[in-house]
N, C-alpha and C positions, 0 to 999 in steps of 0.2 A: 504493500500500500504506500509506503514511503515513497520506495520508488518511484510508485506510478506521479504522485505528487511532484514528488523534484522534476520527472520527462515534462509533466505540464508546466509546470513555472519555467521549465529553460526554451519549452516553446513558447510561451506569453512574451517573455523578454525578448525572443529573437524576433516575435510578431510586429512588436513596439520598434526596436529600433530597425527594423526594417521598412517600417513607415515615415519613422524620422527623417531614414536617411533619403527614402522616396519625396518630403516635403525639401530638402533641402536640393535635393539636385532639379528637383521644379522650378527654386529660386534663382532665374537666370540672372548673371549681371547686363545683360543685354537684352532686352524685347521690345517686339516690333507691331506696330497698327498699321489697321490699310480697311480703303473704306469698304473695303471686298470682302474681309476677315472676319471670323467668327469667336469669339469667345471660351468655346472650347477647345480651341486647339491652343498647342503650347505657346503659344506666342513668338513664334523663334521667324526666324528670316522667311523660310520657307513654308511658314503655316505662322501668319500672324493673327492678332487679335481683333477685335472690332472696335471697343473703346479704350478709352483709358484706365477707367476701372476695372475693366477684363484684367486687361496686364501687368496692375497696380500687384497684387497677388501673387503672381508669378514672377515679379521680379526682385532680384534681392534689394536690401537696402546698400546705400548707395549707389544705386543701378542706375541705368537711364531707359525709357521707351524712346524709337522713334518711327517718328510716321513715315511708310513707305509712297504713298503715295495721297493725294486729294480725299478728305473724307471731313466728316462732323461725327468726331468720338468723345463725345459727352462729358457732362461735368462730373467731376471725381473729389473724394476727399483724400489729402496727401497726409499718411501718418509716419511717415520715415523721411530718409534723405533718399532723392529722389533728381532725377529732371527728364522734364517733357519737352521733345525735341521735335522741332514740324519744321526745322530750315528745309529748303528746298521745294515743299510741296504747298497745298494747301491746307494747312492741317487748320480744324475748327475746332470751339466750341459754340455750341448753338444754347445758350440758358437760359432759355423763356421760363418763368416762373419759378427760378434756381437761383444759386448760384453756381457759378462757370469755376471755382476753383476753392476749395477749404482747407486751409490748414493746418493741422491740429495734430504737431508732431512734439517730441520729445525735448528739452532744452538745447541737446545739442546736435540738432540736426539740421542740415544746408541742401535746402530745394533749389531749382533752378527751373524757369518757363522761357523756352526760348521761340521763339517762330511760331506763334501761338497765336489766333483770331479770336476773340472770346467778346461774343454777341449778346446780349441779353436779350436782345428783339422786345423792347421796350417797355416787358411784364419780369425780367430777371430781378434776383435780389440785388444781387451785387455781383461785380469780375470775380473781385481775388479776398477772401476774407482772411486774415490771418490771425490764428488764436494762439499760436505758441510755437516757438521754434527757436534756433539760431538765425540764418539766413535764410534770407529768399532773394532771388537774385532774378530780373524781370529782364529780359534781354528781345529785343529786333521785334517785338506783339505790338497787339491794338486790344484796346479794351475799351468797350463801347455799349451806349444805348441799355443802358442797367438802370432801375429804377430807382437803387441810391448811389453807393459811392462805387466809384472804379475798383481803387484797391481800397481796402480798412483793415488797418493797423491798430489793436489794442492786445498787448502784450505786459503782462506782468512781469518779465523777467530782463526787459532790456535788448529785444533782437536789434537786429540793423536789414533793412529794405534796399537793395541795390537796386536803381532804375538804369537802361541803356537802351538808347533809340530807339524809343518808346513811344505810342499815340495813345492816349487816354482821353476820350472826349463823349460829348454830346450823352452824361449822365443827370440823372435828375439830382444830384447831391453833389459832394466832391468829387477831385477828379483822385486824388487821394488822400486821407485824414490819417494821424497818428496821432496816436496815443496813448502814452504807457500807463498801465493799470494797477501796478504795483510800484516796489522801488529804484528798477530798473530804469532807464532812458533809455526809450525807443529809436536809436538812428534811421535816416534816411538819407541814401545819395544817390542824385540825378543827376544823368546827362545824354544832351543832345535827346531830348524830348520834346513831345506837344501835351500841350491841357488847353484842349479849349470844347466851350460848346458844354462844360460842365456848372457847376454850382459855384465854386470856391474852387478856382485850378488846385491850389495847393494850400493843404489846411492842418497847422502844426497847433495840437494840443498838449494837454497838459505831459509835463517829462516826455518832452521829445526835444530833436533836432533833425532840422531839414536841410540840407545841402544842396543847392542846384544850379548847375552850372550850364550855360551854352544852350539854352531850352527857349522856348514859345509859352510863355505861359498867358494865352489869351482869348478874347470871344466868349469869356463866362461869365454865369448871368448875376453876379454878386462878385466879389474881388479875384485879385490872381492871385496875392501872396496873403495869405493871414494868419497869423500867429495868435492865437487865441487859448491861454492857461485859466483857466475860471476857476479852477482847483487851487485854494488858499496853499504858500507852501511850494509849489512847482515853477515849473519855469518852461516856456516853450519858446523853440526859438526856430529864425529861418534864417541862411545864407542865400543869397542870390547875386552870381557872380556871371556878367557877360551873357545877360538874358532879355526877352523882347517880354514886357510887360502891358500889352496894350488891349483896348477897346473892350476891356469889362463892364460889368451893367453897375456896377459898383467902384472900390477903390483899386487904383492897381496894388497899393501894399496896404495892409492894413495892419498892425499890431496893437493888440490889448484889444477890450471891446467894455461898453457898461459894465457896472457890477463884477467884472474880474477882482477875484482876491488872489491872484499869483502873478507872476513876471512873464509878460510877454518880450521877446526883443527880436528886431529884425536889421541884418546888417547887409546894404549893399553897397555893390561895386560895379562900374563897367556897365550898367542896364540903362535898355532904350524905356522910357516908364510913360507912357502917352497914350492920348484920345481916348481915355477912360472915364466914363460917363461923371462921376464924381471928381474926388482927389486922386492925384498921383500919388501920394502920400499921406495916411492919416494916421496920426496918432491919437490913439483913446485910451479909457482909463487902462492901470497898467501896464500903458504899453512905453517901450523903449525903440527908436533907430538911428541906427548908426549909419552913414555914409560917408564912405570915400571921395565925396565932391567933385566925382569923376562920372556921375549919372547924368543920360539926359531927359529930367520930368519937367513938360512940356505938352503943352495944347489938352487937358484935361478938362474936365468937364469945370469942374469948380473951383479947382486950387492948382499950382502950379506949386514948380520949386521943392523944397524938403524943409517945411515951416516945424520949427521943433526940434529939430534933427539933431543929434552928437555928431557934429563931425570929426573926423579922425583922416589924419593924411595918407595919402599912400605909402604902405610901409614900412605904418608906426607899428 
């Protein structure tokens, strides 16, 4: 009887890691979509998948999917490190009444979306939500036509958001908002993007910092820059260095707003800041800016110039 006991326990173990080892060699570092692909198959070159959540499963962490060819593979939630790769083809996401991208990974893990369309056809939640990570790194996309923000950033632990030749536009809210949740400061840095056609091109809340460099931040229907901390205690802040700030339904920079009890501060450089429906520059409660005296704000709806402003010279 013993015996018989021990043959079954050493089958039961060989049963277990024999399925282990079968889930691990599923976990490709490489897998692929195509809009021809079915979800059953492994996902591999020759038998790809159909979405992105298909291949989310089957691929290890730190893996990448990428699109083989033209398709709309769906909105996915990303819980590891990860990146979704569509250079070269059409790769979509279609998020009518979704969101196009969730991510709710571990503290120290680094997503990457690169070559990515993410639609919301005008009923989506939002592009790209972010609830928790290391990086995310947004590269060569368009995110568009979402019912709130483009991207949203609220992060307790302090990630950082890397934006690169990026279009974010024609959202019913921001085109992206940070905001850190705990005691972390939430980074963000941009370059050679567009924001227009959204709410607030760019909108830094409480413990954050925004970086943007060489961008379009314009055609939105309330400011382009706004630094906005209402949380007593905090601090939000923007850089905007060598940027076109113009034709907002609002101010092109805004920092602080009523009733803020934290530090808002915004410092620019080198930016074209014009024919924005209000001020080129407003400061309100709480708020701080700093310029380089090497801006050109100009032909504004209401106010010209940088009335208020710390100036600081180039290079101090």
């Amino acid at each position: 009887m013993n015996k018989f006991r021990f043959t079954l326990k050493m089958v039961a173990i060989a049963t277990f890691l024999f399925a282990a080892a079968s889930v691990s060699q599923a976990q490709a570092t490489r897998t692929w979509v195509s809009g021809v692909g079915d979800d059953a198959n492994p996902c591999s070159r020759t038998a790809p998948c159909k979405t992105w959540a298909g291949a989310i499963s089957k691929t290890a962490d730190c893996g990448e999917i990428d699109a083989l060819d033209p398709g709309g593979f769906g909105a996915v939630t990303i819980t590891k490190s990860m990146t979704l790769d569509g250079t070269g083809t059409m790769a979509s996401i279609l998020a009518s009444g979704t969101t196009g991208i969730i991510v709710n990974a571990a503290a120290d893990k680094v997503i990457t979306i690169r070559g990515l369309s993410i639609n919301g056809a005008c009923t989506g939640i939002r592009g790209i939500n972010w609830i928790q990570g290391k990086t995310l790194n947004v590269e060569d996309s368009v995110i568009f036509r979402f019912a709130n923000e483009g991207i949203l950033i609220q992060d307790a632990d302090g990630m950082t958001l890397n934006v690169r030749n990026t279009v974010i536009r024609d959202n019913v809210s921001d085109g992206i908002q940070v905001q850190g949740t705990g005691s972390g400061v939430v980074k963000a840095n941009i370059i050679n993007s567009q924001f227009t056609g959204n709410s607030n091109g760019l909108h830094a809340r409480a413990r954050s910092q925004i970086v943007v460099q060489n961008s379009n931040i314009s055609g939105n229907t309330a400011n382009g820059l706004f630094a906005n901390a209402a949380t007593a205690g905090t601090q939000a802040f923007i850089k905007a260095w060598s940027c076109e700030v113009s034709n907002n339904g609002g101010n092109g920079v805004q920092s602080g707003s009523a009733g803020n009890s934290g530090g808002s501060f915004v410092q620019i450089a080198q930016d074209q800041i014009s024919h924005n429906t209000l001020r080129g520059v407003l400061i309100a409660s709480g708020g701080i800016v700093t310029t380089f005296t090497n801006n050109a704000i100009t032909d504004n709806g209401t106010a010209d110039g940088c009335v208020g402003c710390t100036n600081a010279a180039p290079g101090s």
